[in-house]
C-alpha positions in Angstrom: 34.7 51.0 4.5 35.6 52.1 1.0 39.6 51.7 1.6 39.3 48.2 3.0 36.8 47.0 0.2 40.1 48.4 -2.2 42.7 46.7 0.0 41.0 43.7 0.1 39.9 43.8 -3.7 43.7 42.6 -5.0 43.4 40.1 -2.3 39.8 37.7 -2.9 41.6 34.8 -0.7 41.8 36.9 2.1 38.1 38.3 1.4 36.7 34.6 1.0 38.3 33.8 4.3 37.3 36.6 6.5 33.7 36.4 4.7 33.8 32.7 5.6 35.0 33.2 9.2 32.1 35.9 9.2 29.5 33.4 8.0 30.6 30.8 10.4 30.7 32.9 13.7 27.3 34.1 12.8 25.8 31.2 12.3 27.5 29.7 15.4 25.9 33.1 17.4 22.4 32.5 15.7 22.2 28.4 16.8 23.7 29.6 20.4 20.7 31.7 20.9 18.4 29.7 19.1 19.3 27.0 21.9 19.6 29.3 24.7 15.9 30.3 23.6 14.5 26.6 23.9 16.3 25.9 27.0 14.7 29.1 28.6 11.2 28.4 27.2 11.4 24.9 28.5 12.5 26.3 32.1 9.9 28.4 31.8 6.6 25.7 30.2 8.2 23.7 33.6 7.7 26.7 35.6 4.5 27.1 34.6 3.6 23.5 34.7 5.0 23.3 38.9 3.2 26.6 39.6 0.5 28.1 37.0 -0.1 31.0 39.5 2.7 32.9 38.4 3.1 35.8 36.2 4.4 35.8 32.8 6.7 38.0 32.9 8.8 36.6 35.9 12.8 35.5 34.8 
C-alpha cells in the first residue's frame, strides 16, 4: 500500500479520480442495498399481513 500511496503521490489527478470513482461506487452499493432492504421488508410486512402464522425467520 505504501508504494502506490508514492506512485500516486506525484499524480493527485489520478488520486482524485480513483477516490471519486471509489466514493461513487460505494455509495451506489450502499443505496442498492439500502433498497434491496426495503423491498425485502415490504415482501416480508405483506407476508406477514396474508399469513401471520408464519415464522420470522422464513426467506
Amino acid at each position: 500500500n505504501a508504494c502506490i500511496g508514492k506512485s500516486y503521490e506525484h499524480h493527485p489527478a489520478v488520486l482524485s479520480k480513483a477516490a471519486m470513482v471509489k466514493i461513487l461506487s460505494s455509495v451506489v452499493i450502499a443505496f442498492f442495498n439500502v433498497e434491496m432492504a426495503r423491498l425485502k421488508n415490504m415482501k416480508y410486512i405483506q407476508r406477514k399481513l396474508n399469513n401471520p402464522t408464519t415464522p420470522v425467520f422464513q426467506m
